[in-house]
C-alpha positions in Angstrom: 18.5 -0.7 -2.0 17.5 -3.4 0.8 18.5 -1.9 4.1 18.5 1.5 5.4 21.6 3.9 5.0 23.4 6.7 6.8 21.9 10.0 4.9 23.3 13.4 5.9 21.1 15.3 8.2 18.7 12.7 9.3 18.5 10.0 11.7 17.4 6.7 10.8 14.2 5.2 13.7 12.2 2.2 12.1 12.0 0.0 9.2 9.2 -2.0 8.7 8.9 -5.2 5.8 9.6 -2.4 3.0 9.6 0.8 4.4 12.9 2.6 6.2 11.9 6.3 8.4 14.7 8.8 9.5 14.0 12.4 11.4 16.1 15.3 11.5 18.8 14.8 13.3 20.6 17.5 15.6 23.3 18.5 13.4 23.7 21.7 11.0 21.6 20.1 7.8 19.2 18.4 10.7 18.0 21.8 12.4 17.6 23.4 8.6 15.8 20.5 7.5 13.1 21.5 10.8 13.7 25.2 9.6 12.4 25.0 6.7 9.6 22.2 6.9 8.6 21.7 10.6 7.6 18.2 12.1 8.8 15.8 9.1 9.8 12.5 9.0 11.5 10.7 5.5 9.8 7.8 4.3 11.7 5.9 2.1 11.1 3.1 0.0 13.4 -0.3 0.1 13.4 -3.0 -2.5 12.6 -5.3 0.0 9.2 -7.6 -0.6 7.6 -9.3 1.8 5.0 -12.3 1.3 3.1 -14.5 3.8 5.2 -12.2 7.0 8.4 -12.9 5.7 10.9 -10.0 4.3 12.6 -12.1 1.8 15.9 -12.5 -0.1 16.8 -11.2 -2.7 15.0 -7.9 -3.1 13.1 -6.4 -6.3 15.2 -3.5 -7.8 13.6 -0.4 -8.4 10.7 -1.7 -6.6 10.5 1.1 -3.9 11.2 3.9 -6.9 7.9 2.5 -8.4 6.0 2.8 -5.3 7.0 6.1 -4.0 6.5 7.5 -7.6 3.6 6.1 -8.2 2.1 7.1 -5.0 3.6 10.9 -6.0 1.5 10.0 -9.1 -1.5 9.6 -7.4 -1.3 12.0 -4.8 -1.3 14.8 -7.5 -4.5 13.1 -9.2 -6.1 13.3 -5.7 -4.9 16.9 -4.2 -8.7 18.7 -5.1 -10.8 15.1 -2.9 -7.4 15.3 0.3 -4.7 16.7 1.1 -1.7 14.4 1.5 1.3 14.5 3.6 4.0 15.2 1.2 6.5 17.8 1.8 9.1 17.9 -0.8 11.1 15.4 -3.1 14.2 17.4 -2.2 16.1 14.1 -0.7 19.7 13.1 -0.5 21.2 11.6 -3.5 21.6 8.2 -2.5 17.8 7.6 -1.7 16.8 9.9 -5.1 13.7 8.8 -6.6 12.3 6.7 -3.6 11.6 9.1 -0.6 10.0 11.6 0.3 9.6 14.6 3.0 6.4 14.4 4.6 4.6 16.1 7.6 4.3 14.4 10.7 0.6 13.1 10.9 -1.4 11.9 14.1 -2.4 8.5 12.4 -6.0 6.8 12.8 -4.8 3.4 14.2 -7.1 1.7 11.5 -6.2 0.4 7.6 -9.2 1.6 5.7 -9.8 -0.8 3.3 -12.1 -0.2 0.2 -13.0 -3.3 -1.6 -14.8 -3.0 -5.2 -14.4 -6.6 -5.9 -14.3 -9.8 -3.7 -11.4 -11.6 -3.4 -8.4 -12.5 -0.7 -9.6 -12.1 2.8 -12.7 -10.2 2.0 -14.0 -13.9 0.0 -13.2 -16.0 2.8 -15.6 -14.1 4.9 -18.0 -14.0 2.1 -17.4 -17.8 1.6 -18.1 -18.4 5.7 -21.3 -16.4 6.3 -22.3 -14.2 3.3 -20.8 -11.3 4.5 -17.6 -8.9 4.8 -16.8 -7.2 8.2 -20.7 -7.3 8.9 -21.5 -5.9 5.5 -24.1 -8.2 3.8 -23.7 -8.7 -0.3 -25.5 -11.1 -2.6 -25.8 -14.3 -3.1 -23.6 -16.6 -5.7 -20.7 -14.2 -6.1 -17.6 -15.7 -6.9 -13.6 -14.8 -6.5 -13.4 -12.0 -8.7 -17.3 -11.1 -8.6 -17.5 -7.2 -9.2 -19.7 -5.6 -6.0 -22.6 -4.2 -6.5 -21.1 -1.2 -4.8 -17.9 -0.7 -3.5 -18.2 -1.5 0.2 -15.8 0.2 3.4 -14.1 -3.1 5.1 -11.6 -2.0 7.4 -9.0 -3.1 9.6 -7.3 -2.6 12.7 -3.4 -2.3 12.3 -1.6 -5.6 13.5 2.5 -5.0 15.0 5.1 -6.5 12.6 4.6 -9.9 11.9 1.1 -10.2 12.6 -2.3 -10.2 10.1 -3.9 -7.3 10.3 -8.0 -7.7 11.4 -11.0 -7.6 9.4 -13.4 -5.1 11.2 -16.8 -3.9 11.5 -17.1 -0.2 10.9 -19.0 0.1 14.3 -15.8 -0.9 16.0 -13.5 1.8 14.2 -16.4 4.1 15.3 -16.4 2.9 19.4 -11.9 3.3 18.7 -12.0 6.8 17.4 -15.4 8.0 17.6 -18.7 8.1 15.2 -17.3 11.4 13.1 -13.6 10.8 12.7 -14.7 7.3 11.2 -17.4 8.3 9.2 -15.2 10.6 7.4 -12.6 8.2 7.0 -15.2 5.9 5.2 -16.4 9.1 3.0 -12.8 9.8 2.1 -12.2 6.0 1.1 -15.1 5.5 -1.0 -14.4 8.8 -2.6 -10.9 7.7 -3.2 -11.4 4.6 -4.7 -13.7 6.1 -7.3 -12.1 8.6 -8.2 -9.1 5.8 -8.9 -10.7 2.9 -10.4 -12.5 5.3 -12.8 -9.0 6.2 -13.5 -7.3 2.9 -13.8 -10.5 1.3 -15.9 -9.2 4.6 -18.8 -6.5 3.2 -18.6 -7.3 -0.5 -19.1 -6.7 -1.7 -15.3 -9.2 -2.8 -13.2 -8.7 -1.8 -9.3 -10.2 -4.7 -7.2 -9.0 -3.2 -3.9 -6.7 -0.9 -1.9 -5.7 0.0 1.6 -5.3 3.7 2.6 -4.1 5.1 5.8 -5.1 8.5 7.1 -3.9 11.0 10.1 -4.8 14.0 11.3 -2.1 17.3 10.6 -1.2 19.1 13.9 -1.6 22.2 12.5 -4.1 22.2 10.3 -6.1 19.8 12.3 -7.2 18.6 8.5 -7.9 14.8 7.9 -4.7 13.9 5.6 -3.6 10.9 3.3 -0.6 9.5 4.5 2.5 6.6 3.7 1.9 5.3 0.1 -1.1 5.3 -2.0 -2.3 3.1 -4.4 0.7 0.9 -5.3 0.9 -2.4 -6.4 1.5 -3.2 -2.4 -1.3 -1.5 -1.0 -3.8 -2.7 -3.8 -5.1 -5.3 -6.6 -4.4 -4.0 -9.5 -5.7 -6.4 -12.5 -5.7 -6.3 -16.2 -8.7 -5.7 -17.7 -8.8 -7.5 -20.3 -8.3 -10.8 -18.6 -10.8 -10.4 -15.7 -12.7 -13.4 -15.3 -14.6 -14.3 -12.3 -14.8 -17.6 -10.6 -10.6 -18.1 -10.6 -7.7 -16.1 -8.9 -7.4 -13.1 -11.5 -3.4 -12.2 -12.8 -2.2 -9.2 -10.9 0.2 -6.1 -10.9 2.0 -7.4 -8.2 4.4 -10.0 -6.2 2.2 -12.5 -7.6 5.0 -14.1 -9.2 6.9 -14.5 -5.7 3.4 -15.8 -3.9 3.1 -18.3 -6.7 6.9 -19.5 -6.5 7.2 -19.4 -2.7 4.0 -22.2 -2.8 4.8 -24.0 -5.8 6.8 -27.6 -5.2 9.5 -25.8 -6.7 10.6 -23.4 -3.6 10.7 -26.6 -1.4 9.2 -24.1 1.4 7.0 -25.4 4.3 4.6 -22.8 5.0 2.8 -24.3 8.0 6.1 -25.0 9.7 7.2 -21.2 9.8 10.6 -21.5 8.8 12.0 -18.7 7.0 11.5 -19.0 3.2 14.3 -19.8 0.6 15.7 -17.2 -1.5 14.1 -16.3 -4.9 15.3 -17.2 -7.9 16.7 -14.7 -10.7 13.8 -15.4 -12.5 10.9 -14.6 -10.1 12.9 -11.4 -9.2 13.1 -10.4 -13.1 9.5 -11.3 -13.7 8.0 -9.3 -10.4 9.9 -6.2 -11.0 8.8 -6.2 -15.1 5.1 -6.3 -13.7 5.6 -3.6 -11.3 7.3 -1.6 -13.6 4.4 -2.4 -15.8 1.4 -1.1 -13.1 3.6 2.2 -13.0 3.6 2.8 -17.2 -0.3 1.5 -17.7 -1.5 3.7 -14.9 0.8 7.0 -15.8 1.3 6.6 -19.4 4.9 7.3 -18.8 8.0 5.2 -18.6 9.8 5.5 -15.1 12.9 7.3 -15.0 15.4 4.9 -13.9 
């Protein structure tokens, strides 16, 4: 599934580059649907994949299964550190196994950003002046270099399209005040340990992830919100073939990043034109590893 569809009882309002979100609508099923949940919104999960801004062609299948049950996954291994916003997994039919109910948060405009390893943007600040959004860290680390502790690096949200922006935590703090970001940086550390103590169990390193949080309108609770802990919103590495000082092999669209800027795709980054289609291969190969991250971190095989 790569583009939205109708679904009985809600109304479809945004896609972004994977995800598609629909509201009650007014009819019979729509006013039950606000009956018997409240302020809820359906977040669904396409098999679209994006890479360097660009939604491209063809999609991954089952890719958005693995990332909303995956985040479901987590979200259970997580319910006694925050609550989350999900609902129910009572959804039509046609969207089974990738969407989800969930409450209607107030977001935090920021992506909070835990880093437990250096590497992608994070090491090109390192690389420039020793430092990550203002954070200071040692000497003669490398890409891949494990942190001495995992360090709070977030980053202001960017519109569709754009990067989002490396940030110091003083200018969360001056957006949305000194408490509201200092739990937000409590609730991300504690996160991220309680997960990459989970993934290393299970023979996966975590190197990073990206959570976002809101605020519930009736509870007035902080509340983790959209996905959590996917193979899109975080580095998942093998490890057993962790090595710093080179670009470590991923749980991810590494495949499609490495195609897209191989010879091979004929694709001219710097020129911005929209990127060729993937081959059969690629696809194959990105949705095995995904599939992959879902069984090594669960210990199940995904219901397909």
């Amino acid at each position: 599934m790569t583009h939205a569809v109708d679904l009985p009882g809600w109304a479809h309002t945004y896609s972004g580059k994977v995800r598609d979100l629909y509201v009650p609508d007014g009819s019979a099923a729509g006013r039950a649907l606000v009956e018997a949940h409240g302020d809820v919104v359906l977040v669904v999960a396409s098999d679209r994949v994006s890479a360097y801004d660009h939604v491209l062609s063809p999609g991954i299948p089952d890719k958005g299964v693995v990332l909303t049950q995956l985040s479901l996954w987590w979200f259970e291994q997580l319910a006694d550190l925050v609550p989350n916003h999900v609902v129910s997994t009572d959804v039509p039919q046609a969207v089974a196994g990738r969407a989800m109910v969930c409450r209607r948060l107030e977001m935090f405009p920021v992506e909070c950003v835990v880093r437990g390893y250096l590497t992608g943007s994070g090491l090109v600040e390192y690389r420039a002046n020793g430092q990550v959004t203002g954070i200071a860290l040692p000497a003669g680390l490398v890409d891949g270099s494990r942190l001495p502790e995992p360090i709070f690096t977030p980053a202001t949200k960017a519109e569709l399209g754009e990067h989002d922006e490396n940030v110091p935590f003083e200018t969360v703090a001056a957006q949305i005040g000194e408490d509201a970001a200092t739990t937000l940086r409590e609730l991300t550390l504690a996160v991220y340990a309680r997960a990459e103590g989970i993934a290393r169990e299970r023979g996966v390193i975590l190197a990073d992830t990206k959570l976002e949080f809101g605020t519930d309108p009736t509870t007035g609770a902080v509340t983790l919100g959209d996905e959590v802990l996917t193979p899109d919103s975080s580095r998942f590495w093998p490890a057993d073939e962790w090595e710093p000082g080179r670009a470590q092999p991923s749980f991810d669209k590494q495949f499609v990043r490495d195609w897209l800027t191989s010879p091979a795709s004929g694709w001219d980054r710097a020129a911005d034109t929209p990127p060729p289609a993937l081959p059969d291969e690629v696809v194959e190969r990105t949705r095995e590893r995904y599939l992959e991250a879902f069984e090594r971190l669960t210990g199940r095989r995904l219901a397909l």
